[in-house]
NULOMAR-812114 format. One line per 3 residues: for each residue x, y, z of N, C-alpha, C. Coordinates in steps of 0.2 Angstrom, whole numbers, plus 5000, padded with zeros to 4 digits. Layout:
<rs>
X:Y:Z:X:Y:Z:X:Y:Z  ... $
</rs>
This chain:
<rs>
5656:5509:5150:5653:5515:5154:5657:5515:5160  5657:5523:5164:5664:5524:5168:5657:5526:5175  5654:5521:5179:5650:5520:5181:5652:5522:5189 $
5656:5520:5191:5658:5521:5197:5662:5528:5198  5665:5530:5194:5666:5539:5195:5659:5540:5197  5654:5540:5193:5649:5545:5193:5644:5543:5199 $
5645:5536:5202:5643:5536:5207:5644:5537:5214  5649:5538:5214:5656:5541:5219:5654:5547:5219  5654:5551:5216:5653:5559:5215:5645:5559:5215 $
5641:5557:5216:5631:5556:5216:5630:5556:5224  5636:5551:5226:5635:5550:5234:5637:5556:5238  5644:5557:5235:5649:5563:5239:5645:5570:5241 $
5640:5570:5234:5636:5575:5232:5631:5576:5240  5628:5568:5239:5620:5568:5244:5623:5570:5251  5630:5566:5251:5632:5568:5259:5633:5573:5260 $
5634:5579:5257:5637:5584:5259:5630:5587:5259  5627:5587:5253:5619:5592:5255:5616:5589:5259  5617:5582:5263:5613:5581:5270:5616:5582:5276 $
5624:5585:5275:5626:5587:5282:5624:5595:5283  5624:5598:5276:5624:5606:5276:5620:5610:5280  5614:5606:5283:5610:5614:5288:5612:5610:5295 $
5618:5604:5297:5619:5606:5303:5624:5610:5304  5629:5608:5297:5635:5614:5296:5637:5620:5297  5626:5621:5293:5627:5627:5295:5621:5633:5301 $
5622:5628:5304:5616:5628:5312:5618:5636:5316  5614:5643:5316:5617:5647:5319:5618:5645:5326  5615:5639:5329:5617:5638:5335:5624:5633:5336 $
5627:5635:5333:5632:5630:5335:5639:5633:5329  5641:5641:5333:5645:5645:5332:5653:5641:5332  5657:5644:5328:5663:5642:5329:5667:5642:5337 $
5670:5638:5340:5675:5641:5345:5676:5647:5345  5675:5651:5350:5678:5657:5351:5686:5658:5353  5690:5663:5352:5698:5662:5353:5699:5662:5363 $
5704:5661:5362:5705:5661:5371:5704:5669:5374  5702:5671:5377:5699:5676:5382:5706:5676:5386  5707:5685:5386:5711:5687:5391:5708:5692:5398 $
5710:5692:5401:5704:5696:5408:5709:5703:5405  5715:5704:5403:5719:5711:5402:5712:5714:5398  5711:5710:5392:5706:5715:5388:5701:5718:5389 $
5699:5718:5397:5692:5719:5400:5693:5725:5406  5690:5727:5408:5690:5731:5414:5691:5729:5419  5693:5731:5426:5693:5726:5432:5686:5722:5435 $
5684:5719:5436:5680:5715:5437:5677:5717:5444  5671:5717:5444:5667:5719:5448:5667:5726:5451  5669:5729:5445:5669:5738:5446:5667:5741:5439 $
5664:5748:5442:5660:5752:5439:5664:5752:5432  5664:5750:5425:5669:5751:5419:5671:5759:5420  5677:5761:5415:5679:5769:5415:5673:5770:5407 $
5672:5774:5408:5669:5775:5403:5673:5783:5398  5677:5783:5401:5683:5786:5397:5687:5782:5394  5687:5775:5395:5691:5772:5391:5689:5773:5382 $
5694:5771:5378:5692:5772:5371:5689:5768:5369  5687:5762:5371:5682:5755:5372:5674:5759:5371  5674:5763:5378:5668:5764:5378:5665:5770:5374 $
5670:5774:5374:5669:5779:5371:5668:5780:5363  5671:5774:5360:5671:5771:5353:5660:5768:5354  5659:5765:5358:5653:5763:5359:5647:5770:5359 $
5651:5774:5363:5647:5779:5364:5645:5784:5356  5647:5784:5353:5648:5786:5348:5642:5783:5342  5644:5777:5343:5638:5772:5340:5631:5772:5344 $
5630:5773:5348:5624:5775:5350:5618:5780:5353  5613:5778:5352:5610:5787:5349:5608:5787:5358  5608:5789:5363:5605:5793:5366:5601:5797:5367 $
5597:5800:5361:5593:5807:5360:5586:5806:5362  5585:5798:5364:5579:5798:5366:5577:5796:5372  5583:5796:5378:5584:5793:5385:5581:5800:5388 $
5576:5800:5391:5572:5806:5394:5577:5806:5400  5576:5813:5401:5579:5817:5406:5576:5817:5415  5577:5812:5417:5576:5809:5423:5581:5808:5428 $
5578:5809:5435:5583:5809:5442:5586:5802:5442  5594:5803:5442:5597:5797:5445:5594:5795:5453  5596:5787:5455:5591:5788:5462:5597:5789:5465 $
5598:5787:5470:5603:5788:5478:5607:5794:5476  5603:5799:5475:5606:5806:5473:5611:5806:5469  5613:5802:5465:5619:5801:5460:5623:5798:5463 $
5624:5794:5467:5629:5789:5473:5626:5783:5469  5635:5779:5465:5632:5774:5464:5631:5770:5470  5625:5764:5469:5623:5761:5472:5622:5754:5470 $
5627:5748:5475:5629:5742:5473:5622:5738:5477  5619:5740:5480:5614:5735:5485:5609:5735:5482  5602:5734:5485:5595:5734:5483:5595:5741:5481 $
5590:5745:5479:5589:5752:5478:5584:5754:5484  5585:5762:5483:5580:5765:5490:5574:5766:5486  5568:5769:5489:5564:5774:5485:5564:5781:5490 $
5567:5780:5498:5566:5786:5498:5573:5791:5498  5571:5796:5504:5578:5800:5501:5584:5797:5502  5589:5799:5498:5589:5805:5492:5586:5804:5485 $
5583:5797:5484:5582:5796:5478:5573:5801:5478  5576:5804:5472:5569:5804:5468:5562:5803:5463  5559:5800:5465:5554:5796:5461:5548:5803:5460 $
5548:5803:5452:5546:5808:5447:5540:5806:5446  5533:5807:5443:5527:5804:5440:5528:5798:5436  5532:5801:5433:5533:5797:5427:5539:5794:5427 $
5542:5790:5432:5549:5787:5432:5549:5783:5427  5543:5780:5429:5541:5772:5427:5549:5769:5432  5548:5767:5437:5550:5765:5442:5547:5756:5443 $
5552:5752:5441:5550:5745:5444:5551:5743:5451  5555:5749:5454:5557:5746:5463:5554:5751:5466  5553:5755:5464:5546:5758:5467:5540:5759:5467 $
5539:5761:5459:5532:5759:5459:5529:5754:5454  5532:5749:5452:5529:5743:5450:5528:5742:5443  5533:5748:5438:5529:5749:5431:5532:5745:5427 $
5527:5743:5424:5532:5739:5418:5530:5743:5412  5535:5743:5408:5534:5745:5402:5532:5741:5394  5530:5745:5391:5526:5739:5386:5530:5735:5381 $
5538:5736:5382:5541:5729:5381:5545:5728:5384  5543:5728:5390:5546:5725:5397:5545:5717:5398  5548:5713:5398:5544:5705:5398:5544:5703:5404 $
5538:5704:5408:5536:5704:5415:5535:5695:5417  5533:5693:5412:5529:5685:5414:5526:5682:5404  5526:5678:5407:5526:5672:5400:5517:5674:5398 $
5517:5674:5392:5509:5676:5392:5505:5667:5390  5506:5664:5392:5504:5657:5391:5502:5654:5399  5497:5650:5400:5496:5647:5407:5499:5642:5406 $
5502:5643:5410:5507:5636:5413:5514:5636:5412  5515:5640:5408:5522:5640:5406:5527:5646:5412  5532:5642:5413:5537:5645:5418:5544:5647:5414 $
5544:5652:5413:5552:5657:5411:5556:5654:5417  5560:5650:5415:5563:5647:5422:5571:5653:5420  5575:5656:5426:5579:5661:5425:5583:5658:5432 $
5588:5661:5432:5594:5661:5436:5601:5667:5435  5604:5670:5439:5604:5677:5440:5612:5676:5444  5617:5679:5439:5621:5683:5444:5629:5678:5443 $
5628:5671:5438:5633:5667:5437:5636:5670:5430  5642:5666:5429:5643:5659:5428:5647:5657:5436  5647:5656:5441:5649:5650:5446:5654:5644:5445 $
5656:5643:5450:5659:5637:5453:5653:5632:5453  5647:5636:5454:5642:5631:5459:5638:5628:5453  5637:5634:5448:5634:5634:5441:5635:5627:5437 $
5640:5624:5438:5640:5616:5433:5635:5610:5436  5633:5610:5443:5628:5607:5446:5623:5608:5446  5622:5614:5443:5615:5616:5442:5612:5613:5434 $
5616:5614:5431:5616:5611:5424:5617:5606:5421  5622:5602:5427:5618:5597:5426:5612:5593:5427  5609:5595:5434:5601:5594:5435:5597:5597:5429 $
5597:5602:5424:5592:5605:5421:5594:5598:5414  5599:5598:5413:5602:5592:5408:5598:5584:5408  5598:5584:5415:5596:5578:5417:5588:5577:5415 $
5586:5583:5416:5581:5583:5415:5577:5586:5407  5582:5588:5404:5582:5590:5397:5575:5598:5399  5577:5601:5402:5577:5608:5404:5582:5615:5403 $
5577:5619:5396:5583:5625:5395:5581:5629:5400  5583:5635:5402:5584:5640:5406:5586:5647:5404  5587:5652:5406:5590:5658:5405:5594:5660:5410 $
5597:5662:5408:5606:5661:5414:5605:5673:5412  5605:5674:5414:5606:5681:5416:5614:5681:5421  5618:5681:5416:5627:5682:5419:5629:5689:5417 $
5633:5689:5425:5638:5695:5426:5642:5698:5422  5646:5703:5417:5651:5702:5414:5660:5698:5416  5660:5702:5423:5663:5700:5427:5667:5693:5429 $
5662:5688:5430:5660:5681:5430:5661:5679:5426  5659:5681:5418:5659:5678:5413:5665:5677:5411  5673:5681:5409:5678:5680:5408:5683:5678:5413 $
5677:5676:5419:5685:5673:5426:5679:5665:5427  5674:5662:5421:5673:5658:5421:5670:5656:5414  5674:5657:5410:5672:5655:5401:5670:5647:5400 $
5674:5643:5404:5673:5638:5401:5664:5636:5404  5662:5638:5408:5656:5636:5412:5648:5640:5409  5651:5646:5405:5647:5649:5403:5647:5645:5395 $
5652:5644:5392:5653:5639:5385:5648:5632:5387  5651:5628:5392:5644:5623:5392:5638:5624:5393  5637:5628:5396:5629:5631:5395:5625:5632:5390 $
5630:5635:5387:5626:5639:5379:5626:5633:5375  5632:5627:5374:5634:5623:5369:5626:5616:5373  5624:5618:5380:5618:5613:5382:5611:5617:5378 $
5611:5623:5379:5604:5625:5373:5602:5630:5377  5606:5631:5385:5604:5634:5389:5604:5643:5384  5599:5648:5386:5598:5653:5383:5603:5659:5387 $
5610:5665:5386:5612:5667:5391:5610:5675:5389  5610:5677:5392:5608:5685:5392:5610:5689:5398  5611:5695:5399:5615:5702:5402:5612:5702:5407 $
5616:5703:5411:5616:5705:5420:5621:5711:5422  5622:5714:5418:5627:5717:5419:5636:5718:5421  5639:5722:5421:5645:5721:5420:5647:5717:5429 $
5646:5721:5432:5647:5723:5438:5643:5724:5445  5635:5721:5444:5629:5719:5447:5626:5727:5451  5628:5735:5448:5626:5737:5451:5619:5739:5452 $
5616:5745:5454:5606:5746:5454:5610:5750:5447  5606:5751:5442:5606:5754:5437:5603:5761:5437  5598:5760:5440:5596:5769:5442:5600:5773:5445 $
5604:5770:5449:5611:5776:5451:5616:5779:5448  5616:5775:5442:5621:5778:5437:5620:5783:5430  5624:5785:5428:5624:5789:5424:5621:5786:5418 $
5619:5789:5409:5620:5786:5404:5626:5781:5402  5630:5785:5402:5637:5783:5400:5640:5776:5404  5638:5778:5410:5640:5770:5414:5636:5765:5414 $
5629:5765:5411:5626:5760:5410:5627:5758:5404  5627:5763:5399:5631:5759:5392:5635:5753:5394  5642:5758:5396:5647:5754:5398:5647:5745:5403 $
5642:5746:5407:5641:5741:5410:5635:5736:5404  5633:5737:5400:5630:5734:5395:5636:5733:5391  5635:5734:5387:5638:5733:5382:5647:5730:5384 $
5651:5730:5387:5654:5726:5391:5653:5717:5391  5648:5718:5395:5645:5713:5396:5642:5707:5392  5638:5711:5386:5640:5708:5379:5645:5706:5374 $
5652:5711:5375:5654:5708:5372:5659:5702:5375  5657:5702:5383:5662:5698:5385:5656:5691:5382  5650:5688:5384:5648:5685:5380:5650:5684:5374 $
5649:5686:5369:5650:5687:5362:5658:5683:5363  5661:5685:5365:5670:5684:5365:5670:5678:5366  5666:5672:5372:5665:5666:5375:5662:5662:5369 $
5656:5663:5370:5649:5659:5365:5649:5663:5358  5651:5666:5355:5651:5668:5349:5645:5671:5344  5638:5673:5352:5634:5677:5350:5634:5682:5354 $
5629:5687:5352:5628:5692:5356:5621:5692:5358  5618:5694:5365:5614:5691:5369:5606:5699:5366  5601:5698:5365:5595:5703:5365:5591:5703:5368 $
5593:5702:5378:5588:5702:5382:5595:5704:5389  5592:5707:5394:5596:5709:5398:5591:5708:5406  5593:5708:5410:5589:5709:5416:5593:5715:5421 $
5590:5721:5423:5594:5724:5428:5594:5723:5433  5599:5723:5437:5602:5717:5447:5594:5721:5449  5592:5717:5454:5586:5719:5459:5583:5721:5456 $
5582:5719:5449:5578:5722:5444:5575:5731:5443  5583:5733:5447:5580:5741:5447:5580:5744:5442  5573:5747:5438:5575:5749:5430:5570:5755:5430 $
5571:5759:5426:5563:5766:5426:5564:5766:5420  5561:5773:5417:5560:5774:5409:5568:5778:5407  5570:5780:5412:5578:5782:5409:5582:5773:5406 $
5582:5772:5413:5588:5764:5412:5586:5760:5406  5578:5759:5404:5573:5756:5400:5577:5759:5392  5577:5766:5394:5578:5767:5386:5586:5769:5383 $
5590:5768:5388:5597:5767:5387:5598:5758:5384  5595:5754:5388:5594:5748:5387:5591:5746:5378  5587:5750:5376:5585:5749:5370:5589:5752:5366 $
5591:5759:5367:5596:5763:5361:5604:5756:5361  5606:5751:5366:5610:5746:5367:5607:5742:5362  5602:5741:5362:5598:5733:5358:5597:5728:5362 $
5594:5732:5368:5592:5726:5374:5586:5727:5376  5581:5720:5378:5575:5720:5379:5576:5721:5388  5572:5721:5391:5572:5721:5397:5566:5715:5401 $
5570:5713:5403:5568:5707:5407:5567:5706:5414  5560:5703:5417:5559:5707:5424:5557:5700:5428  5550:5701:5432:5551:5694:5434:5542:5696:5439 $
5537:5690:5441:5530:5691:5443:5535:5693:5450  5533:5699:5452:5535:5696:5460:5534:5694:5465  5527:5691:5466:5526:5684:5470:5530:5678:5468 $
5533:5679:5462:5537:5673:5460:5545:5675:5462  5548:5677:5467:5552:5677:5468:5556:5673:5473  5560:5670:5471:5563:5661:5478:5564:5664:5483 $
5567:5673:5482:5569:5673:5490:5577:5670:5491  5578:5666:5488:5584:5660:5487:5592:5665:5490  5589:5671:5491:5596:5677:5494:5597:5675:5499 $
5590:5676:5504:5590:5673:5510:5595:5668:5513  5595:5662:5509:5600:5658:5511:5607:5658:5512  5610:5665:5512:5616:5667:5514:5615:5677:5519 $
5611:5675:5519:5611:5680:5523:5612:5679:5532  5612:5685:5535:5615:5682:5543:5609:5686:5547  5604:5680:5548:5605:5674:5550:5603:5668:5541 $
5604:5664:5539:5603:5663:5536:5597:5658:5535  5593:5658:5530:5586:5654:5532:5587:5647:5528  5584:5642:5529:5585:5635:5526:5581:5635:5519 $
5584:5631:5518:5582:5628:5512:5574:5627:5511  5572:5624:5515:5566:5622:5517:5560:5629:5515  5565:5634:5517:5561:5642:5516:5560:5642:5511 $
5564:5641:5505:5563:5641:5499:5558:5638:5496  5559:5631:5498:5555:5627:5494:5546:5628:5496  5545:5630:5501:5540:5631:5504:5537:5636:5498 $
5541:5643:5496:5542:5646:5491:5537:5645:5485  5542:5638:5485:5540:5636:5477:5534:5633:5478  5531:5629:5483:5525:5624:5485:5519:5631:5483 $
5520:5634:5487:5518:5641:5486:5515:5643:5476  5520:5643:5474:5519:5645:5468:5516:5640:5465  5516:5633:5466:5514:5627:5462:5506:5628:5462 $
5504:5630:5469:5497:5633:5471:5493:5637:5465  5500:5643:5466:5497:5648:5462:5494:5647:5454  5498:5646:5451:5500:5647:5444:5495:5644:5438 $
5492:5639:5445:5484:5636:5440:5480:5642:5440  5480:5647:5446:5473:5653:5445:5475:5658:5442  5481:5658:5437:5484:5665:5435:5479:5664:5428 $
5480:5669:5425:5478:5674:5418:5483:5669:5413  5490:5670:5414:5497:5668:5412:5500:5663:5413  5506:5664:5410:5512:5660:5415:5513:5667:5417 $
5521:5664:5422:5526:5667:5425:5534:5666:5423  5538:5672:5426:5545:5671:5427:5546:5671:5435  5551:5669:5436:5554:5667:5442:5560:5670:5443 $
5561:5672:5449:5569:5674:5451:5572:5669:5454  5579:5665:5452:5583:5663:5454:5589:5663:5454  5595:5660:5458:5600:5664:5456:5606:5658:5458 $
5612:5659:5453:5616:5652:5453:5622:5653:5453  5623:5657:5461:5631:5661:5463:5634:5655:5467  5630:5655:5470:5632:5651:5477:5630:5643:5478 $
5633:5641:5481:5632:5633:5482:5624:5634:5485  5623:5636:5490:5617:5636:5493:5610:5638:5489  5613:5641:5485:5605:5642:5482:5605:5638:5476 $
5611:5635:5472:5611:5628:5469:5606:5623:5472  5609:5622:5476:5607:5614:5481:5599:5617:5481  5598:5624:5482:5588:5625:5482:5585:5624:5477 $
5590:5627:5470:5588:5627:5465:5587:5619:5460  5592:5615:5465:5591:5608:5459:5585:5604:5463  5582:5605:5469:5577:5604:5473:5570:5605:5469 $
5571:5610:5469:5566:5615:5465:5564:5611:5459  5569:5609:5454:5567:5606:5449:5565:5600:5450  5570:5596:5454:5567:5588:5456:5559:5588:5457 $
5557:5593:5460:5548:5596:5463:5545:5594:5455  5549:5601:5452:5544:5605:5448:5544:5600:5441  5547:5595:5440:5546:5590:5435:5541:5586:5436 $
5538:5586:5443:5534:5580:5445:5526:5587:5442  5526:5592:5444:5519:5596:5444:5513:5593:5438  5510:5593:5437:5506:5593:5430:5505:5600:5428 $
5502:5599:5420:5501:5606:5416:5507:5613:5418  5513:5609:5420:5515:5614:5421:5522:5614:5415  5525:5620:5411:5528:5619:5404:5535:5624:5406 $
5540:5620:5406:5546:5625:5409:5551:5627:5402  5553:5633:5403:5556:5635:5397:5560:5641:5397  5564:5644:5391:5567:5649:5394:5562:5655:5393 $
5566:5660:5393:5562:5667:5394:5559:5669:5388  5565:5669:5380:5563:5671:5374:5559:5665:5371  5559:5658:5373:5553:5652:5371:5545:5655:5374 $
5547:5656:5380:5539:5657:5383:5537:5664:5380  5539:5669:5374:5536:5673:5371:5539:5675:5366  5541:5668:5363:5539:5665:5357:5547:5668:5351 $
5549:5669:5354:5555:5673:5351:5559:5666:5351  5562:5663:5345:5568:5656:5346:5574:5659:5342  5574:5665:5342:5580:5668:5340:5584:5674:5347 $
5586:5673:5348:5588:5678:5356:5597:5680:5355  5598:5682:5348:5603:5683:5346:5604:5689:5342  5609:5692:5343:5610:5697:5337:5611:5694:5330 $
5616:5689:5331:5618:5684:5323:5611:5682:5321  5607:5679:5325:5601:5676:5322:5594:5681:5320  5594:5688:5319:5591:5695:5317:5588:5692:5311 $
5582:5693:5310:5579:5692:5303:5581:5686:5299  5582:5679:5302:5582:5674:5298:5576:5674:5293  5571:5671:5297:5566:5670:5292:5560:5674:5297 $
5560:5682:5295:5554:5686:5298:5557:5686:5305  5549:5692:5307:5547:5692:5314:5543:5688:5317  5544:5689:5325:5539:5684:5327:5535:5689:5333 $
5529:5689:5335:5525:5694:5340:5528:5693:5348  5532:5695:5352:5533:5696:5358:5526:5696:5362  5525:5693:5367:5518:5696:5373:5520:5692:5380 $
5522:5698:5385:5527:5698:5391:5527:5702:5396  5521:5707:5394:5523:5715:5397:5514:5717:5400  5513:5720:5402:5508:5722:5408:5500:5719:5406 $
5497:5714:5410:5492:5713:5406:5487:5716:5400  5485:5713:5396:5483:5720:5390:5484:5722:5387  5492:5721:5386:5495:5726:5383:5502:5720:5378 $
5500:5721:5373:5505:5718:5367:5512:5719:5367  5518:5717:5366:5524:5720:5363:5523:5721:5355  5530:5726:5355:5529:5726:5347:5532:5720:5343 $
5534:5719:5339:5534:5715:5333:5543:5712:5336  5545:5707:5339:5552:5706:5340:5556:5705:5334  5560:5708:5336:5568:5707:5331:5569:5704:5327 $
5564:5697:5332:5571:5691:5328:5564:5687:5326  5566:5681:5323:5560:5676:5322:5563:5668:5325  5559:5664:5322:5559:5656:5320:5566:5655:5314 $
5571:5650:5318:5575:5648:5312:5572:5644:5310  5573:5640:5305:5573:5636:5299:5580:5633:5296  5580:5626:5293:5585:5625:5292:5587:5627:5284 $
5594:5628:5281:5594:5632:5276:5592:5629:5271  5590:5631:5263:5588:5629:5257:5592:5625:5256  5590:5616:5255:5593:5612:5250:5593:5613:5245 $
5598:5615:5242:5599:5614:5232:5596:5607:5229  5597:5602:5230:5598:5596:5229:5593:5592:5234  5593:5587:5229:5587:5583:5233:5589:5575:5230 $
5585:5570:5236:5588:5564:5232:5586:5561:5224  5579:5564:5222:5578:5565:5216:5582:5568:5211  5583:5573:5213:5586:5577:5209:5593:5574:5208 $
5597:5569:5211:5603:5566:5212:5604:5561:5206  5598:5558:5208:5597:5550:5204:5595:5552:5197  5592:5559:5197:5589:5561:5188:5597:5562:5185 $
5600:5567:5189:5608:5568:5187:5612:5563:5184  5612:5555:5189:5616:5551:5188:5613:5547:5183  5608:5546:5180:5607:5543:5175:5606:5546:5168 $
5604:5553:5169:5606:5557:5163:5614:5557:5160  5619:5555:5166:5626:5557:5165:5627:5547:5162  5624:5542:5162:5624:5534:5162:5622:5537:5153 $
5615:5538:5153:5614:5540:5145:5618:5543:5141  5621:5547:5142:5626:5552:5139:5633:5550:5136  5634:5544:5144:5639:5539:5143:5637:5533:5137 $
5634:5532:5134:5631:5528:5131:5631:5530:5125 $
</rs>
């Protein structure tokens, strides 16, 4: 009997059907190829939205449902905070979140669970960004990194660790401006950019975006959705303030944190969790942010997580779409439901094989030999 082939081939078999759903893990995409900055548009400016790039984009997307509403700063793009007075015009029905506070019903405003913290950070990938990660590391803590297009190809290798830590990355835009100042066309453009400068890096494509100063109404809201972006916002009592710290005069550290003591207060008499504004540009707001954590490790009942965990979404990808179903989004204005998310719960893939089914094999093949 030729016993040792067919046990050689029994084994080679089991090993391979037991390495196969990490092989084939969507979280753990092939290397992307080296990134060139010529491929992209100048960094930290408005894209051309005349280029063939975008106008090949424009083409693929439907528009016909982006309501007819006033740009704000009278059509003057606007890189600061937004106004609400003039020249900006605020309509009934802007639905204005820097004016008038609206959130829209799949807007993900705050974690609908008590206790759970959307923990976010805003405006990297940085110099400063690899210190921050390693603190959330230390602590086995994911996050949602809301990165700049910009930043992303003039720091690939930072945003690659991030994503390859479990950290969750999503859209901030190309070029950090207010998004109600701009036209359709250049909000595309400052989306979709952005994605695919992502995509180019970590080798998915992101389904959550937050707009800078979180300036968004029902026009930018539904340009954002005809893209394939949810819209990501933040409780605003829960904001670090953490700008402060490079501002002139600039306020300490201390400021901040007082911030958070603040929120630790809070969060037991909330309805919900919450999302939080932070930001991982600059060294100073790092050194507040990995503070913050050293604190916010010690709280009780308190559950920190990214933004698509704490509303139940473990797929926060275009490649990840329809693995195994839907899962219910709830994130947006108290009382009010999202619809059904995109993406679901992965799973790992169907084993063919099984160690039963290995050993029935190998001895049917011992009898036959016989």
């Amino acid at each position: 009997m030729k016993i040792f082939p067919i046990i050689t081939i029994a084994f080679a078999t089991f090993c391979v059907v037991k390495a196969s759903p990490q092989a084939a893990s969507p979280n753990s995409p092939a290397a992307p190829p080296p990134i060139s900055i010529n491929d992209y548009p100048t960094a930290d400016k408005i894209p051309d939205t005349t280029s063939p790039q975008v106008q090949a984009w424009l083409k693929e997307i439907d528009l016909s449902k982006v309501p007819n509403l006033p740009i704000s700063n009278g059509g003057k793009i606007n890189t600061q905070q937004a106004q609400c007075g003039p020249p900006t015009v605020i309509q009934p029905d802007q639905g204005s979140w820097t004016c008038q506070k609206f959130t829209a019903e799949d807007d993900v405003a705050f974690c609908p669970n008590v206790g759970d913290w959307g923990l976010t950070y805003d405006d990297g990938p940085s110099e400063s960004t690899p210190k921050l990660l390693s603190k959330l590391n230390e602590h086995k803590i994911k996050a949602t990194f809301f990165v700049v297009g910009s930043r992303v190809i003039n720091n690939p290798q930072i945003l690659k660790s991030a994503f390859d830590s479990g950290h969750n990355i999503a859209v901030h835009t190309w070029s950090h401006p207010a998004l109600t100042s701009l036209p359709n066309e250049a909000i595309v453009a400052e989306l979709k950019w952005t994605m695919k400068a992502i995509k180019d890096v970590v080798g998915v494509t992101p389904l959550y975006m937050r707009p800078p100063y979180g300036d968004t109404d029902n026009r930018v809201r539904a340009v954002a959705r005809a893209v394939g972006l949810k819209t990501v916002l933040w409780v605003p009592e829960f904001d670090s303030n953490d700008w402060t710290l490079t501002s002139n005069p600039p306020k300490t550290v201390d400021f901040v944190l007082n911030t958070f003591e603040t929120w630790m207060q809070t969060f037991p008499k909330l309805k919900t969790g919450f999302i939080v504004l932070e930001h991982d540009l600059y060294p100073q707001t790092v050194d507040a942010a990995v503070q913050i954590i050293d604190r916010a490790v010690k709280v009780p009942n308190l559950k920190i997580m990214t933004v698509p965990q704490c509303i139940g979404d473990n797929n926060p990808y275009l490649e990840l779409v329809g693995k195994n179903g839907n899962s219910t989004n709830k994130g947006s204005t108290p009382g009010k439901s999202l619809p059904p998310s995109v993406s679901a719960s992965p799973s790992s893939p169907i084993i063919p094989f099984t160690v039963g089914s290995i050993i029935t094999v190998l001895f049917s093949s011992l009898l036959n030999l016989n």
